[in-house]
Backbone as CSV, one residue per row, in Angstrom:
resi,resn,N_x,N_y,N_z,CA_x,CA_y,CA_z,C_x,C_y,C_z
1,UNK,226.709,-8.056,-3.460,228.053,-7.535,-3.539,228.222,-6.759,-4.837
2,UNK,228.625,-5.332,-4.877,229.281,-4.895,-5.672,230.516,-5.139,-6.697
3,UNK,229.948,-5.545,-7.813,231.293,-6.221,-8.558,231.373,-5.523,-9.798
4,UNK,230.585,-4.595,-10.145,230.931,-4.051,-11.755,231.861,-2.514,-11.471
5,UNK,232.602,-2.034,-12.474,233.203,-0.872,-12.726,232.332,0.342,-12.390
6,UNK,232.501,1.364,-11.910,231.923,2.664,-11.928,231.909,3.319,-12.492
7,UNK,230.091,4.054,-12.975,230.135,4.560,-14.215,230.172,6.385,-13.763
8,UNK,231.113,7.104,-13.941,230.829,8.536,-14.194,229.602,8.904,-14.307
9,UNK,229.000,10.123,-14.038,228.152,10.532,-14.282,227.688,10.830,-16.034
10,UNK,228.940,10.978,-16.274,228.644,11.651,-18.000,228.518,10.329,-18.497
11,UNK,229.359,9.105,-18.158,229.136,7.794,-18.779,228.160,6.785,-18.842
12,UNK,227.259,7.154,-17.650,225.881,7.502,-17.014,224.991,7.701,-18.197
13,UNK,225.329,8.711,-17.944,224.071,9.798,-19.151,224.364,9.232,-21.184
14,UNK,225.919,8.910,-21.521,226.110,8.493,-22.824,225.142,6.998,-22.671
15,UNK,225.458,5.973,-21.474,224.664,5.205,-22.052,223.092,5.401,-21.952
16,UNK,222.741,5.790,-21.213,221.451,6.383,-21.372,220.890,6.801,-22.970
17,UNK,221.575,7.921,-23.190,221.424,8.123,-24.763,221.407,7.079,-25.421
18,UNK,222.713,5.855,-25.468,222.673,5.123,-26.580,220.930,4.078,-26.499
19,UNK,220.231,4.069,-25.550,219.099,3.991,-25.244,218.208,4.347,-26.307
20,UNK,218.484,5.988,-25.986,217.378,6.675,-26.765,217.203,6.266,-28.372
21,UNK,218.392,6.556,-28.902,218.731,6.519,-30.193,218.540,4.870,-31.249
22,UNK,218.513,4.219,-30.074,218.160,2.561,-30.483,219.296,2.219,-31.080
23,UNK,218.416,1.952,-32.859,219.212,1.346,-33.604,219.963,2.057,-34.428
24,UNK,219.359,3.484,-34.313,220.205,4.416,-35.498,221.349,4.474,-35.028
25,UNK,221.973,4.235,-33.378,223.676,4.579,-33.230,223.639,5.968,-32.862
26,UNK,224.658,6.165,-32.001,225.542,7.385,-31.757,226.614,7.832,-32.622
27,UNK,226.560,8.456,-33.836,227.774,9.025,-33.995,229.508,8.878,-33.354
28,UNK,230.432,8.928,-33.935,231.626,8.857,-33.291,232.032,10.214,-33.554
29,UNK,232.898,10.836,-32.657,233.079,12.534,-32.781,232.559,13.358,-31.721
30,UNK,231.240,12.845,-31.014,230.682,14.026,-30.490,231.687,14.107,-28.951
31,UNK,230.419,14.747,-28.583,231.592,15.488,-27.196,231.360,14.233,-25.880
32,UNK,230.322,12.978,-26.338,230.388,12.212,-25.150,231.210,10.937,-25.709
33,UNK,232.438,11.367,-27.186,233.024,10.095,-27.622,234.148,9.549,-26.360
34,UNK,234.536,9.900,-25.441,235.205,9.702,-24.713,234.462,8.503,-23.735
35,UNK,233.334,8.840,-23.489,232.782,8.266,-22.399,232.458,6.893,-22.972
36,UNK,231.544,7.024,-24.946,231.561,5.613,-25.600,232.293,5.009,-26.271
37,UNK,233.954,5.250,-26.126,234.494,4.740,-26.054,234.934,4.063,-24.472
38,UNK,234.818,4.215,-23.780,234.913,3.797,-21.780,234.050,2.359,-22.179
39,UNK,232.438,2.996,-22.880,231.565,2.136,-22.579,232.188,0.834,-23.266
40,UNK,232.459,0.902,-24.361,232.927,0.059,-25.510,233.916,-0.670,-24.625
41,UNK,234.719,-0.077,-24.055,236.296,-0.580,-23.278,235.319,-1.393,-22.080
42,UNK,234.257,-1.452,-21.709,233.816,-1.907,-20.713,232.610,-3.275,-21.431
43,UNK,232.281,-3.327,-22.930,231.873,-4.216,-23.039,229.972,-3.915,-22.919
44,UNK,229.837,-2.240,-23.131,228.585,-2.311,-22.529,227.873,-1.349,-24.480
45,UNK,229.218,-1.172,-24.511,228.712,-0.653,-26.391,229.447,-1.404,-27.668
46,UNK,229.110,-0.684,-28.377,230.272,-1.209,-29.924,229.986,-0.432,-30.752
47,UNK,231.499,-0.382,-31.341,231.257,0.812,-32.507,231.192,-0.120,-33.435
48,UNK,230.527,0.283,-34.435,230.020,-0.389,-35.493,231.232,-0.339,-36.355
49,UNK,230.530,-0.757,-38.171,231.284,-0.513,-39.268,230.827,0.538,-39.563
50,UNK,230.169,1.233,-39.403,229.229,2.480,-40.137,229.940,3.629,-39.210
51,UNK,230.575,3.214,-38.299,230.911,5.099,-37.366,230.405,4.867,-35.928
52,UNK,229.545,4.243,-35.971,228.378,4.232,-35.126,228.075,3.895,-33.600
53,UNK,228.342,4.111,-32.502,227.973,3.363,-31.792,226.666,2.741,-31.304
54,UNK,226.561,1.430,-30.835,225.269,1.328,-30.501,225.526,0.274,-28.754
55,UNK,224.274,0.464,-28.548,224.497,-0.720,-26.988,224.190,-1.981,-27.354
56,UNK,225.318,-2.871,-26.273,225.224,-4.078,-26.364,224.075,-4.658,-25.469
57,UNK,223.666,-6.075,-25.352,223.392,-6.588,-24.331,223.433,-6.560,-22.740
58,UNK,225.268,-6.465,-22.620,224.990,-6.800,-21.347,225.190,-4.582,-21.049
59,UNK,225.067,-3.744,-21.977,224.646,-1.993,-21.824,223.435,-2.566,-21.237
60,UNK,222.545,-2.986,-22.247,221.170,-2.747,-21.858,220.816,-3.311,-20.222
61,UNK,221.396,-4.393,-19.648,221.049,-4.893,-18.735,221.714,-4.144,-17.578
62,UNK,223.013,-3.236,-17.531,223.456,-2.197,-16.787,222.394,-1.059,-16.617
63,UNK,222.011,-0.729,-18.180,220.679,0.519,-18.543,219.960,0.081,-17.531
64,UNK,219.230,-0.943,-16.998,217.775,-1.473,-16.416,218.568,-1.414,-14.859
65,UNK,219.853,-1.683,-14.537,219.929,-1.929,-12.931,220.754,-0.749,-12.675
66,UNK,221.306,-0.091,-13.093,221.848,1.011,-12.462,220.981,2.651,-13.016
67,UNK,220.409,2.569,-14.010,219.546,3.767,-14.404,218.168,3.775,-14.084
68,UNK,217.495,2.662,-14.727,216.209,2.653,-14.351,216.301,1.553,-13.152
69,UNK,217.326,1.688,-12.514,216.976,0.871,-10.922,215.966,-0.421,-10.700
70,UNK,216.135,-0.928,-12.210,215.563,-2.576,-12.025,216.304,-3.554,-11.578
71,UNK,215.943,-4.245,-10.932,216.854,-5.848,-10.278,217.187,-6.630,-12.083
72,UNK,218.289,-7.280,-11.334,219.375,-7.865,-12.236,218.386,-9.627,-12.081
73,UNK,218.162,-9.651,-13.737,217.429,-11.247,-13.526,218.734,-12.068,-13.040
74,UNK,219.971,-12.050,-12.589,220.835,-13.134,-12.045,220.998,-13.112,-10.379
């Protein structure tokens, strides 16, 4: 059963990035701050003290079942 929020395509692709970038963070400002802030509102990022966003836990485990199309260990 389908039970999580739907991610936009662009909100899609921001967490993806916050992926890439690891631990250095996303910037706050750019043109996908809209979307990491969504993510943040959804519990899947956090903006730091530094500016920064980065992914949380349960990002990364969204990252693995809805991007890279891995099964959910639950």
């Amino acid at each position: 059963m389908w039970n999580e929020p739907y991610l936009e395509t662009c909100c899609r692709s921001a967490l993806h990035r916050l992926t890439l970038v690891g631990a250095i963070g996303r910037p706050d400002g750019l043109k996908d701050g809209p979307c990491l802030e969504r993510l943040q509102g959804l519990g899947l990022a956090r903006l730091r003290s530094d500016g920064r966003f980065e992914i949380t836990d349960a990002g990364t485990e969204r990252h693995g079942t809805e991007i890279l199309k891995r099964r959910s260990a639950a």
